[in-house]
RONUSE-881774 format. One record per atom (N, C-alpha, C, CB): residue in three letters; y, z, x; atom name. Coordinates in Angstrom, 1 decimal. Each point is the difference from the previous one (the first is absolute). Glycine has a CB too. Example, Ala and Ser with C-alpha at 12.3 -4.5 7.8 and 13.67 -1.06 7.14 Angstrom:
BEGIN
r	y	z	x	a
ALA	-5.7	7.8	13.2	N
ALA	1.2	0.0	-0.9	CA
ALA	1.2	0.0	0.9	C
ALA	-1.2	1.2	-1.9	CB
SER	2.3	-1.9	1.5	N
SER	1.1	0.0	0.9	CA
SER	1.1	0.8	-0.8	C
SER	-0.6	-2.2	1.2	CB
% end
This chain:
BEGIN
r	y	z	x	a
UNK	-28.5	-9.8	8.0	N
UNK	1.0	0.0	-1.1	CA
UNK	-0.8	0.1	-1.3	C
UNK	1.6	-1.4	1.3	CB
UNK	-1.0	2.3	-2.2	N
UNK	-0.6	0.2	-1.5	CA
UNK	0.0	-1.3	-0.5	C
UNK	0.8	2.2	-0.5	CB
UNK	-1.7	-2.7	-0.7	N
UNK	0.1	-1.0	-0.7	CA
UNK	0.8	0.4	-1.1	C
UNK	-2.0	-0.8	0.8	CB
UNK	2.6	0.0	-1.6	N
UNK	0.5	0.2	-1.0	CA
UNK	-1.0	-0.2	-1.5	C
UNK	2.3	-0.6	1.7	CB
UNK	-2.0	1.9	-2.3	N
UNK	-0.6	0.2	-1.0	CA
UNK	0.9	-0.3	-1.1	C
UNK	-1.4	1.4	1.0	CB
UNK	0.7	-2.0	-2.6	N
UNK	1.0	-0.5	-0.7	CA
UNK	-0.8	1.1	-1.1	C
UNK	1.0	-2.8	0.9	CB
UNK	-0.9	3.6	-1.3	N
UNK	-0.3	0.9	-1.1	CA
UNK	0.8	-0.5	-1.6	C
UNK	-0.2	2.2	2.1	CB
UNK	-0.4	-2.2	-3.1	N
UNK	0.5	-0.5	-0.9	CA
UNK	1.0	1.6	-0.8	C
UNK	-2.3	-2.5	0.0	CB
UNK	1.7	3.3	0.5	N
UNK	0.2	1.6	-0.8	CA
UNK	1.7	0.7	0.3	C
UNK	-3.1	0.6	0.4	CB
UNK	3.8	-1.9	0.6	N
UNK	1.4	0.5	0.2	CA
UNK	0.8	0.0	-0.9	C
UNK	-0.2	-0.6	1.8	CB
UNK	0.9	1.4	-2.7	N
UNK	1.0	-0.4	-0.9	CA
UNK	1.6	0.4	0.4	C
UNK	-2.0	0.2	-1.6	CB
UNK	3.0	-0.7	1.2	N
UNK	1.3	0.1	0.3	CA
UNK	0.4	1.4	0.7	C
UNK	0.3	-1.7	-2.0	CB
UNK	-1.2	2.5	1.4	N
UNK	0.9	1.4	0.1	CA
UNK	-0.6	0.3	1.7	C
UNK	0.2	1.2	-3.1	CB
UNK	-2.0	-1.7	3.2	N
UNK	-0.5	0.2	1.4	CA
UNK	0.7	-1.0	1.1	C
UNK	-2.3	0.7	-1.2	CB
UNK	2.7	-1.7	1.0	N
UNK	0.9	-1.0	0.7	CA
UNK	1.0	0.9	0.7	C
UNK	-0.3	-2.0	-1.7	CB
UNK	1.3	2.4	0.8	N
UNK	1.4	0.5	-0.1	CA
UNK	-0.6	1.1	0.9	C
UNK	1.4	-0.8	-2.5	CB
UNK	-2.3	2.2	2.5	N
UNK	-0.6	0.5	0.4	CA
UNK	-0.2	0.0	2.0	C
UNK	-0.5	-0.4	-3.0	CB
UNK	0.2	-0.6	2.9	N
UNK	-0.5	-0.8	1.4	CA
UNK	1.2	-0.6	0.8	C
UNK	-2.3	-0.7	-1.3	CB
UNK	3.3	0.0	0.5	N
UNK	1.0	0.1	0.8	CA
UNK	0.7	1.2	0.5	C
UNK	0.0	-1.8	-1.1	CB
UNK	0.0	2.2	0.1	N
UNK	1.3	1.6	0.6	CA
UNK	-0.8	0.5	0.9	C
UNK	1.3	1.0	-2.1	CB
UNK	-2.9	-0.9	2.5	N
UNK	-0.6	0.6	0.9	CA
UNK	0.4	-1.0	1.4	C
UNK	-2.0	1.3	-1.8	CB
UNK	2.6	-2.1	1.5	N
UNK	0.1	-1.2	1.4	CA
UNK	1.6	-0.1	0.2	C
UNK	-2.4	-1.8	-0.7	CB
UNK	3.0	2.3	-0.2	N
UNK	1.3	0.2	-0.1	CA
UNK	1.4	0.1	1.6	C
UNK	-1.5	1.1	-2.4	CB
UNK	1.6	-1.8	2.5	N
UNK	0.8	0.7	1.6	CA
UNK	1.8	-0.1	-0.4	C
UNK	-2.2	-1.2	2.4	CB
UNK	2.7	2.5	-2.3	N
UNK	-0.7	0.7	0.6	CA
UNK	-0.3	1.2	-0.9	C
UNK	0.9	-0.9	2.1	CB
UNK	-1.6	1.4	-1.5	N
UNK	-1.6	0.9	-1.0	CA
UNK	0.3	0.5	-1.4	C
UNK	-0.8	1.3	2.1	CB
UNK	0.5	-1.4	-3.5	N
UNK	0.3	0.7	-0.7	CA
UNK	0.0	1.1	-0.1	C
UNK	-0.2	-1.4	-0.4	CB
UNK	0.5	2.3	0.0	N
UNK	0.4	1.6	-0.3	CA
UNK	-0.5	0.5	-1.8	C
UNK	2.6	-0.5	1.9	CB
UNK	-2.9	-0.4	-2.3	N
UNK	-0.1	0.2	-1.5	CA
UNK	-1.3	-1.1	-0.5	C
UNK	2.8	0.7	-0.3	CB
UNK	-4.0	-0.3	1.1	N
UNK	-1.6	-0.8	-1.0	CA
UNK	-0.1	1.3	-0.4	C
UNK	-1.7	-2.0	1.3	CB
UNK	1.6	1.8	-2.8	N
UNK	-1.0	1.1	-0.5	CA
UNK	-1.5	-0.2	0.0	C
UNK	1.8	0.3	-1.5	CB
UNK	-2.2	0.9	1.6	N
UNK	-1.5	0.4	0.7	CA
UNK	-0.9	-0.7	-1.1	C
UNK	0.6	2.7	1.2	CB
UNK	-0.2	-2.8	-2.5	N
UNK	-0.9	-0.3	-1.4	CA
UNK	0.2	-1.6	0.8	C
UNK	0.7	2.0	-2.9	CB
UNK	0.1	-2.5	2.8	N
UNK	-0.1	-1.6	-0.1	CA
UNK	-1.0	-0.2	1.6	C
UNK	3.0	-0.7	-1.5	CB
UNK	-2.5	1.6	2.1	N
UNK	-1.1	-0.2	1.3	CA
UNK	-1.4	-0.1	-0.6	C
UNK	1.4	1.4	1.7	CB
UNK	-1.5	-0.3	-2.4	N
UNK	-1.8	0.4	-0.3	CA
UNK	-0.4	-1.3	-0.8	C
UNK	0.0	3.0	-0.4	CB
UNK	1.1	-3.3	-0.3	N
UNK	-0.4	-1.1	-0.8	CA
UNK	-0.6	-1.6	0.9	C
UNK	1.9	1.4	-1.8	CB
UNK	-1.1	-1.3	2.6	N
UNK	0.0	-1.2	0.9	CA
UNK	-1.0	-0.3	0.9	C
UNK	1.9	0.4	-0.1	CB
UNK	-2.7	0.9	0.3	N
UNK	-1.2	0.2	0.9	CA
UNK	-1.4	0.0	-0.7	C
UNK	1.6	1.3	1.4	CB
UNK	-1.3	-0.8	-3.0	N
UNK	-1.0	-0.2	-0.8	CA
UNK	-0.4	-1.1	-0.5	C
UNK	0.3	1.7	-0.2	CB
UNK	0.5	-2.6	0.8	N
UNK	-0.3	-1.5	-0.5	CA
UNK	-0.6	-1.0	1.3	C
UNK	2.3	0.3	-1.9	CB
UNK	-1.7	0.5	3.1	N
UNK	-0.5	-0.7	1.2	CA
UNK	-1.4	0.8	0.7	C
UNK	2.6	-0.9	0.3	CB
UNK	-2.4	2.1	-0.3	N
UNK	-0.5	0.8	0.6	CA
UNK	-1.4	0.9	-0.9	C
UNK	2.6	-0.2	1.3	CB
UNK	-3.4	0.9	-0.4	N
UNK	-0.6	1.2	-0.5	CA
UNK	0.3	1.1	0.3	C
UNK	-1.3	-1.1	-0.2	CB
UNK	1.3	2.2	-0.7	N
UNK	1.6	1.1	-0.7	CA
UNK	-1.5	1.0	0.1	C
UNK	2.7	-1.4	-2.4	CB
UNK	-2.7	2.3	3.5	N
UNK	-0.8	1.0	-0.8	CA
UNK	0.8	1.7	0.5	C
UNK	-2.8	-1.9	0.1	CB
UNK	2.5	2.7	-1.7	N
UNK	1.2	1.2	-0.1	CA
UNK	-0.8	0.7	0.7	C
UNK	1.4	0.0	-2.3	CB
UNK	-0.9	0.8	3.6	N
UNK	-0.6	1.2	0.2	CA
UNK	0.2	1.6	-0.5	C
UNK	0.0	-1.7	1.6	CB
UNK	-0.8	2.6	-1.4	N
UNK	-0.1	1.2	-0.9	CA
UNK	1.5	0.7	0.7	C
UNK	-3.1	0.4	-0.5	CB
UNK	3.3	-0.6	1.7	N
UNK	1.5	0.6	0.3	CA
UNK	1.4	-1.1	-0.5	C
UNK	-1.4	1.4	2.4	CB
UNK	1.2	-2.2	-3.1	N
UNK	1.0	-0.9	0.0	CA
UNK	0.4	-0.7	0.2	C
UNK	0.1	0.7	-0.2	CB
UNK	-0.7	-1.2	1.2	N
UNK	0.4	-1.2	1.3	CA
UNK	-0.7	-1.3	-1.1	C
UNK	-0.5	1.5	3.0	CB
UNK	0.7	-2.8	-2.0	N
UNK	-0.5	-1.1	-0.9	CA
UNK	-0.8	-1.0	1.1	C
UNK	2.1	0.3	-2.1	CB
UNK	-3.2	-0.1	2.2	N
UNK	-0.2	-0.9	1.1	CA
UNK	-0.3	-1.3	-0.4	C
UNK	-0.6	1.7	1.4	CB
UNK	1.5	-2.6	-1.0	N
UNK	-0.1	-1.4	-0.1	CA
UNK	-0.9	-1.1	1.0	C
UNK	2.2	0.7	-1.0	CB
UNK	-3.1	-1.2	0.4	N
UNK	-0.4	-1.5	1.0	CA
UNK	0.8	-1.2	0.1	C
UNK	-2.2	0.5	-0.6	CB
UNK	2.5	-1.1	1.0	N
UNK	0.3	-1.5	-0.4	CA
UNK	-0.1	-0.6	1.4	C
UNK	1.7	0.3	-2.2	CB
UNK	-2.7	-1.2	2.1	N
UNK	-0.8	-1.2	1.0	CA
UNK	-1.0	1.4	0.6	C
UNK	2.3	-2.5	0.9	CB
UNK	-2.1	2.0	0.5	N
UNK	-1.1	1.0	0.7	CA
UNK	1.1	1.4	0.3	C
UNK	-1.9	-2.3	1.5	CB
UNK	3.2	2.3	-2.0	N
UNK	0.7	0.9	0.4	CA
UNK	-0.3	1.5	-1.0	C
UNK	1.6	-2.0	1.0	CB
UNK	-1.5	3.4	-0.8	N
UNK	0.1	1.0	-1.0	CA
UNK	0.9	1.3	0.9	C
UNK	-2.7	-0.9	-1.4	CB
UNK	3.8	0.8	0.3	N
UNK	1.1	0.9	0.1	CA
UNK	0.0	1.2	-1.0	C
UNK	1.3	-2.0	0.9	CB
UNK	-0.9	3.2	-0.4	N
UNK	0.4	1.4	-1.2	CA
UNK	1.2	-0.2	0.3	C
UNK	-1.7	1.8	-0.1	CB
UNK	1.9	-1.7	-1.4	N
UNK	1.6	-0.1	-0.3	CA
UNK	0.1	1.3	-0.7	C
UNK	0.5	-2.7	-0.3	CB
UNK	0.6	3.4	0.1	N
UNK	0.2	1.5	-0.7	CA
UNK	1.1	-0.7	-0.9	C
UNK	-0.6	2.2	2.2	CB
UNK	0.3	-1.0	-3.4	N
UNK	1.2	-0.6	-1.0	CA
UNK	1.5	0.5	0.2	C
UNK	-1.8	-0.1	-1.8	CB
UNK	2.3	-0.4	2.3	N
UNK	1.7	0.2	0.4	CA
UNK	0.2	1.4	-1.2	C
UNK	1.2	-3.3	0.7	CB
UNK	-0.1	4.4	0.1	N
UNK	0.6	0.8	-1.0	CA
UNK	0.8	-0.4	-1.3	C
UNK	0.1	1.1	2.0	CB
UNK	1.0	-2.2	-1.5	N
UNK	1.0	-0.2	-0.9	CA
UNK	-1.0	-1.1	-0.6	C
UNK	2.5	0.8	1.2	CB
UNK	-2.0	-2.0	-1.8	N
UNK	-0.7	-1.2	-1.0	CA
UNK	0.1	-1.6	1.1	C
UNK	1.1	1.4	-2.9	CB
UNK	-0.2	-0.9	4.2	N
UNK	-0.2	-0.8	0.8	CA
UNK	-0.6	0.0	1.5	C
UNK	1.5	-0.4	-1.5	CB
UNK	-2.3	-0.9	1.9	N
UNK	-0.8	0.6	1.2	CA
UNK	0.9	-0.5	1.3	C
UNK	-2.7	-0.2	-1.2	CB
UNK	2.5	1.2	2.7	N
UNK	0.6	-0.1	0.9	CA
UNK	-0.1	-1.1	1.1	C
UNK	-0.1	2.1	-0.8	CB
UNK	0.8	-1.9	1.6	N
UNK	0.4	-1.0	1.0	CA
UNK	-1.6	-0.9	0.9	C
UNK	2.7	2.0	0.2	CB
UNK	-3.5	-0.4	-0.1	N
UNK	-0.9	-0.3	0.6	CA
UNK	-1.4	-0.6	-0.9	C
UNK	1.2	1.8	1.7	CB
UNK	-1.4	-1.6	-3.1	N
UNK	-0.8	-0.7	-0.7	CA
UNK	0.3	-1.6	-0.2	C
UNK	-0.3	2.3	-0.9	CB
UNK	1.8	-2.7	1.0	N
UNK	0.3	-1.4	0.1	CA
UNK	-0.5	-0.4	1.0	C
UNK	1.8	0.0	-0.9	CB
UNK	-2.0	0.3	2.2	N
UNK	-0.5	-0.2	1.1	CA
UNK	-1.2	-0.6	0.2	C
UNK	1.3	1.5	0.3	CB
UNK	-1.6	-0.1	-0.9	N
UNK	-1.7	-0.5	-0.3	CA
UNK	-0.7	-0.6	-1.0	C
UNK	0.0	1.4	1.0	CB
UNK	0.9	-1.6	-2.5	N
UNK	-0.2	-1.0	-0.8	CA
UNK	0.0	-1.9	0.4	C
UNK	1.1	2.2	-1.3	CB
UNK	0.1	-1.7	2.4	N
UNK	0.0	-1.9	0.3	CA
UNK	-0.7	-0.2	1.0	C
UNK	2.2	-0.6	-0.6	CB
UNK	-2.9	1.4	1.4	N
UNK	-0.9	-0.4	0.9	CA
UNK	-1.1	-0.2	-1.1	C
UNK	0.9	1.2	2.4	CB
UNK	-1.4	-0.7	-2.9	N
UNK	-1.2	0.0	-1.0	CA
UNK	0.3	-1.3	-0.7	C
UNK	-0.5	2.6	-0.3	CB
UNK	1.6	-2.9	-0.5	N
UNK	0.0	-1.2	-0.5	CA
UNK	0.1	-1.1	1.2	C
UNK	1.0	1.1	-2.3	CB
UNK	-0.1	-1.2	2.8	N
UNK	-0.2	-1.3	0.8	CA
UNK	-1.3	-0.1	0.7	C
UNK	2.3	0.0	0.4	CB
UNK	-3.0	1.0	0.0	N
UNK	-1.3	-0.2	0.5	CA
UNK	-1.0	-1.1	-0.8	C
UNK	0.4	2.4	0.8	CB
UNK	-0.2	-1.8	-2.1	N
UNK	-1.2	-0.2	-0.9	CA
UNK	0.9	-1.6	-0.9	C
UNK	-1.4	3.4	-0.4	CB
UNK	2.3	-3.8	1.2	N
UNK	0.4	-1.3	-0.2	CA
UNK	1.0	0.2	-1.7	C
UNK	-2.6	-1.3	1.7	CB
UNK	3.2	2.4	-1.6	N
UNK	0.9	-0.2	-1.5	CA
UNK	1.6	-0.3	0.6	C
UNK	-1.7	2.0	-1.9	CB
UNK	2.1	-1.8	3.1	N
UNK	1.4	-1.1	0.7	CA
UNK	-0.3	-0.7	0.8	C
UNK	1.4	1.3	-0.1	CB
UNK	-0.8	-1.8	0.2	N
UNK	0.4	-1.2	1.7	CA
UNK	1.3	0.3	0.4	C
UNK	-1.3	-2.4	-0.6	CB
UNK	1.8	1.9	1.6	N
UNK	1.1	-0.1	0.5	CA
UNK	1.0	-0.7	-1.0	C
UNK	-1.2	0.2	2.1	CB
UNK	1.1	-1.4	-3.0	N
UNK	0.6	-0.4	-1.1	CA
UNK	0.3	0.8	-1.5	C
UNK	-1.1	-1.9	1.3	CB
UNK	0.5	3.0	-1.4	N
UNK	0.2	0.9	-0.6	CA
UNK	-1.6	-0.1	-1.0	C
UNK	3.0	-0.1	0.5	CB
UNK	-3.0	0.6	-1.9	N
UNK	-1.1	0.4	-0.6	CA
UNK	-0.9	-1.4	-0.2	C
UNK	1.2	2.2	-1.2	CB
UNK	-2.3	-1.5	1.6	N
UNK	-1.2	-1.6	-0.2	CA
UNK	-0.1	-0.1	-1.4	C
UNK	-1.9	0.3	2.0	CB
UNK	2.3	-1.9	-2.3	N
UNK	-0.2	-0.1	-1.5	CA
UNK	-1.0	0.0	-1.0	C
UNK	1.3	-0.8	0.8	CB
UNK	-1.3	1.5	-1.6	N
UNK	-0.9	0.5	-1.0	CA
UNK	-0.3	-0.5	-1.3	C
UNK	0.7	1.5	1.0	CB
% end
């Protein structure tokens, strides 16, 4: 089981952020900015020369591509909450407090 991390660098908007990615059932409407935002506070964000964004966070590292429209898809939630709950930012009670 992940430990829980308490990062001081969460602010309201990354919170709010983090729920809707845990949202059930799924949201339809994260915008991709508040994502990027959310990951650059937890995560390490590095831009690749084709566009992609590959992210670390814990021992995990995912490429994420920047959605067409301004919101990201079904299957980046997927893999956003596995990555966060891994690296201990939910529990089953909902967001670890910050």
């Amino acid at each position: 089981m992940a430990s829980t991390i308490e990062p001081s660098n969460l602010n309201s908007h990354h919170r709010e952020t983090l729920e809707q990615i845990f949202e059930h059932p799924m949201s339809r409407n994260i915008q991709w900015r508040a994502v990027l935002s959310l990951l650059g506070a937890v995560a390490s964000i590095e831009e690749q020369h084709d566009g992609r964004f590959l992210v670390t966070l814990g021992t995990e590292t995912e490429t994420f591509e920047r959605p067409g429209d301004k919101d990201i898809d079904a299957q980046q939630v997927v893999d956003l909450r596995r990555m966060l709950r891994n690296a201990g930012y939910w529990s089953e009670g909902g967001a670890v407090p910050r």
